[in-house]
N, C-alpha and C positions, 0 to 999 in steps of 0.2 A: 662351370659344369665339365665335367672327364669327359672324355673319348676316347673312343676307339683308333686306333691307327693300321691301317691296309695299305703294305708296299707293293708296288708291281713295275717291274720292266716293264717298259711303254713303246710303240714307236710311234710317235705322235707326228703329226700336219695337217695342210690346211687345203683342201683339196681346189679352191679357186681364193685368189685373194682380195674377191669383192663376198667371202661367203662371213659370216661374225661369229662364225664358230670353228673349232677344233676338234677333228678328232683321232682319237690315241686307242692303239690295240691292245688287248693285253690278253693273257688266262688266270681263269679264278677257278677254286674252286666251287661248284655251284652253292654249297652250303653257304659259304664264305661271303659271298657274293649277294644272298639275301639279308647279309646285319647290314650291309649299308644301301642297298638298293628296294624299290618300294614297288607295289602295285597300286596303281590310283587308277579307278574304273569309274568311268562315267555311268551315275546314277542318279535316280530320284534330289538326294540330296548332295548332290556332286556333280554339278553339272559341265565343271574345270576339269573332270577325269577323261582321261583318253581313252585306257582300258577297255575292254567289252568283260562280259561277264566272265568268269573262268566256268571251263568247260570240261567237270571233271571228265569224262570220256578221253577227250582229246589225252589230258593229261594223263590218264593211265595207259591208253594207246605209244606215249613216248615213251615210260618206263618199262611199257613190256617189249618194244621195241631193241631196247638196247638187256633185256634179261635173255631174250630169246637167242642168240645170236653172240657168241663173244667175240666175233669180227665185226658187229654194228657197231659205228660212229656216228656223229651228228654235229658236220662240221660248220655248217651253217653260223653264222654270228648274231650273238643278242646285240642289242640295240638299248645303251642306258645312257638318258641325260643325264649330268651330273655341274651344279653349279661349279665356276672356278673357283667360288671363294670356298668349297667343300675341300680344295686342294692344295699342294703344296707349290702350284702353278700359276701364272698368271700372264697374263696378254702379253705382256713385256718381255716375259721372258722365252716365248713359244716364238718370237719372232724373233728373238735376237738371231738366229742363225739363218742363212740363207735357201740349207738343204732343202730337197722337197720332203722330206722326211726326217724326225731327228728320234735318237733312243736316249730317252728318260726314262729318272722314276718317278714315276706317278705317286704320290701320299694321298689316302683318301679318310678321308678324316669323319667319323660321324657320332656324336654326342649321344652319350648314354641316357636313354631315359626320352629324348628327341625323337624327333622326324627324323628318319630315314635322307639325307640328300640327296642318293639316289633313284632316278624315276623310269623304270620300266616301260619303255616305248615301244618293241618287238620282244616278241618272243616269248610271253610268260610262261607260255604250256610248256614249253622243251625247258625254262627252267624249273618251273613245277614239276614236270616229269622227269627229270634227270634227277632232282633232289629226291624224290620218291626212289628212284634206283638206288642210288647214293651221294650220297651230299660231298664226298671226296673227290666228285667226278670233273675233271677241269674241262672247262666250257670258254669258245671263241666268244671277246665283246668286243661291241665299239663303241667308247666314252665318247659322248657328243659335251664336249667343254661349252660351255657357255651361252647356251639355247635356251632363250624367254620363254613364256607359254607360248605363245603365237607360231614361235617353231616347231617346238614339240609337236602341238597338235597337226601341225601340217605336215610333220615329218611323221608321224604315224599313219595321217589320211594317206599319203603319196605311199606307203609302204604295206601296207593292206589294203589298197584298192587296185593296185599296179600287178598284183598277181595273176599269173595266166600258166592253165595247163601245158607241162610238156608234149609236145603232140606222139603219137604214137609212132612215126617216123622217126623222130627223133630217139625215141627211147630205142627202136630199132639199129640206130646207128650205135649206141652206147652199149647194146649187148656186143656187138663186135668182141672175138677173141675169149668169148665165156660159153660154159657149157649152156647150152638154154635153160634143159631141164633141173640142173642145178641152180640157176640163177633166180627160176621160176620159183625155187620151193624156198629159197631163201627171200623172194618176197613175199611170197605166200604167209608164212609164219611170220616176218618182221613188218610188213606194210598192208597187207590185206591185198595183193594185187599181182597182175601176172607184169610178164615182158611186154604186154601185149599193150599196156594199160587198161586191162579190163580188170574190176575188182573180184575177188575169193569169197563172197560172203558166205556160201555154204562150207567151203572150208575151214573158217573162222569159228563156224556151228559146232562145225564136227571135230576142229583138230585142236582147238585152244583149250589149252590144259583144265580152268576152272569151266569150262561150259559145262551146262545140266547134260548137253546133248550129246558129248564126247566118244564116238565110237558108235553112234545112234542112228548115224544117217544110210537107208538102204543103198550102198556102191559097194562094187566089189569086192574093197579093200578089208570091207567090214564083215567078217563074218555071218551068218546065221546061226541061231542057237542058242541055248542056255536058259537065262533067264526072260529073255525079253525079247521083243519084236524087231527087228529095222523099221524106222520110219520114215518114208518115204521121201525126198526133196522135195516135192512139190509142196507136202504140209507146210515145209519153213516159206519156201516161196511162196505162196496163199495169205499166211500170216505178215512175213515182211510188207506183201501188196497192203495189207488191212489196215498196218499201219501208218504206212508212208502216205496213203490216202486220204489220212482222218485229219489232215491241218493242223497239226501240231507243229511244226514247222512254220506257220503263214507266221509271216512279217519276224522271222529270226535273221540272227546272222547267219554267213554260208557257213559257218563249221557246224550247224544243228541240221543243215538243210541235208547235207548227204547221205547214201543210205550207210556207213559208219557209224553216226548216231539211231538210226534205224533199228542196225543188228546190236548195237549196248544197249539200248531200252527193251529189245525183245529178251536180251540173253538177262538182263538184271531182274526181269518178272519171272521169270525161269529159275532162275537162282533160289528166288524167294519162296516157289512153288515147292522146288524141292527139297528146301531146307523144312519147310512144313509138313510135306505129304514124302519123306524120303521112301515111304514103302511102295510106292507106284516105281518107283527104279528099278523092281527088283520083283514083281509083280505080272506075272507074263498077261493073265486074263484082263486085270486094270485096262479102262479103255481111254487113261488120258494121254497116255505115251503114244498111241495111232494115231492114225493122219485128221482121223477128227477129232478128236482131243486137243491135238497143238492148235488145231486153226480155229477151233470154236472156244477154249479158255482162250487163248490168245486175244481172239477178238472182244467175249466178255469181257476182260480185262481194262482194256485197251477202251474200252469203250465206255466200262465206269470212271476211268481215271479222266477223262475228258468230263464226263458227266461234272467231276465233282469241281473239276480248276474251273468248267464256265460257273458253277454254281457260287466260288468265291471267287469270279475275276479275276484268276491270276494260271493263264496259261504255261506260266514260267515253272510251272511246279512237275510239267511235265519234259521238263531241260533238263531239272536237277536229278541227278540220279540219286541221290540220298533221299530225296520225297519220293520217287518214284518206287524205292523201295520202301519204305513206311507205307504209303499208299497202297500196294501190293498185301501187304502181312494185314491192311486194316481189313481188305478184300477177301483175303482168305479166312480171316475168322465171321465172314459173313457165310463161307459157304461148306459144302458136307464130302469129303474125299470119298464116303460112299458110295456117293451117286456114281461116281465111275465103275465100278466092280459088282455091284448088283444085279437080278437079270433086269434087262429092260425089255418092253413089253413089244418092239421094233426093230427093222435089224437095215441093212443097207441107206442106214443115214446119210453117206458119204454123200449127198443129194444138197439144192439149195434149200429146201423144202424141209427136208432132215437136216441140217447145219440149225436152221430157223426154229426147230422143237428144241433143240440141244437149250437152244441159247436161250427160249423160252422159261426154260426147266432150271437152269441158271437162276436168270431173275426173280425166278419162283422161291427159287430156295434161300434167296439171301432174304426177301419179304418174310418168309417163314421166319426164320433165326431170328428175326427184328423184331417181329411180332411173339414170339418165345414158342412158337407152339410147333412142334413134328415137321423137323428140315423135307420129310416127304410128303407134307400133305398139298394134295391138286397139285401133281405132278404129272404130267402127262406120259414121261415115257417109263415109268415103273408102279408098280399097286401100292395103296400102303402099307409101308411094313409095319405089323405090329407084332 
């Protein structure tokens, strides 16, 4: 069977000489670096897989990381097993010399049409996400030569369990010698966070490029006027609370648990809202752009989409953001862009009491649609229209 063949300058060692592995540095291109390296995720019927799920957020989180920013880097190193006999190396010859470290080329050889021989241990999102930027982008590894299962998996557990936040002192000391306010706004836009280590998320709302919400949020920065209203920060923080609440999150890994994943799942129903309803953008009267609109569709939303994952056992659907957007567009052709811009027969809903009729009139209208008959009929907060 042909192969492929992958050269790289190497500096390869043995970092104790009771350890039965090697390992060798190199740079790849990331593109490159996916024909011979693999993801094997432990699943249902994979039980041998290391992996955790891939988590597109995270992954798009790395690629706009390094778009935003043409000073961002990410020197960090992956972590790929790779058998020796995948190589042009072997036992014998990584010891013939006494260095603590020696430069070789590495040959990495992988069979057309085959398995992949090498096995992605750390890191797949930065190199998912780097490939999504661009696959020409060279990326730090470390070839772990000759690790059984037994190590692999223990050298994944030790290497994603052993993680611990930088403490906010710390990050203190590392601003030394930088403008703050410059510093802040460059992690603002590439990390979601300040110097402070306190996270941005209303910034993320208001300042990333594809948000529904872009320019929306009431702060000084943002003008009044024109076509549409400021919407208040509280609304997002209301909805954020609503969702971070609802256990979507119970028994995930930490990358689904933080609010990160919180503000993708609020911004992706968003997305979808408006890709359907674009004339509420644009729409000064529309009452789903004010502060009770985002937290009461928010929460509707949010609250069928559970409905329907306990209804099939499968919580996981609210992880994926490709379901989570389907799920959304099924949601909105259940319900009537009307109801927001009609009169309604109440006024100072901003109440829990008023949140509670919203949300009534909601459930009402998608019964209607299902049932085929007058999205407003036994609506509480409007007559019907005929």
């Amino acid at each position: 069977m042909a192969s492929a063949t992958f050269t790289y300058a190497a500096i390869c060692f043995r970092q104790r000489p009771t350890a039965p592995t090697w390992f060798c540095l190199i740079s790849v291109p990331v593109g490159q670096l996916l024909q011979w390296a693999r993801v094997d995720r432990l699943e249902p019927n994979n039980l041998m897989g290391v992996q955790r799920k891939k988590n597109d957020s995270r992954t798009r989180r790395i690629a706009s990381f390094l778009k935003v920013d043409e000073a961002n880097t990410i020197p960090t190193t992956l972590t790929i097993a790779l058998p020796i006999e995948a190589t042009n190396l072997s036992r014998e010859k990584l010891a013939q010399s006494g260095d603590p470290a020696r430069a070789l080329n590495l040959v990495v050889y992988a069979a057309d049409g085959g398995e992949l021989p090498g096995l992605i241990i750390d890191g797949q999102h930065r190199i998912f996400g780097v490939n999504e930027f661009d696959p020409r982008t060279l990326v730090s590894v470390v070839v772990v030569l000759g690790a059984d299962d037994a190590e692999i998996a223990f050298q994944f557990l030790v290497i994603n369990n052993k993680v611990s936040k930088v403490s906010p002192d710390h990050i203190k000391a590392l601003r030394l010698g930088y403008r703050e306010a410059e510093l802040d706004a460059r992690l603002t836009r590439s990390a979601r966070m300040r110097s402070t280590g306190k996270p941005t998320y209303l910034e993320t709302i208001d300042g990333e490029p594809d948000s529904p919400f872009k320019g929306r949020l009431k702060w000084p920065r943002n003008p009044e006027g024109g076509d549409f209203t400021l919407i208040p920060p509280t609304a997002f923080e209301s909805a954020l609370l609503h969702i971070s609440t609802q256990q979507l999150t119970a028994g995930a890994d930490d990358e689904f648990k933080g609010q990160d994943y919180v503000v993708d799942l609020f911004l992706e129903i968003w997305k979808q809202v408006r890709s359907s309803w674009a004339d509420a953008w644009s729409q000064s009267q529309s009452r789903l752009l004010s502060k009770l609109g985002v937290v009461c569709f928010s929460q509707y939303v949010v609250d069928v989409m559970i409905a329907r994952a306990e209804a099939s056992d499968d919580i996981e659907i609210t992880r994926d953001l490709q379901k989570v957007r389907e799920i959304t567009q099924a949601i909105l052709q259940r319900q009537e862009y009307a109801f927001w811009t009609v009169p309604w027969n109440a006024s100072s809903l901003d109440t829990t009491a008023g949140r509670d009729l919203v949300l009534k009139d909601l459930r009402k209208i998608a019964v209607n649609i299902r049932a085929n008959v007058s999205w407003d009929a036994g609506l509480r907060l409007i007559d019907t229209l005929e």
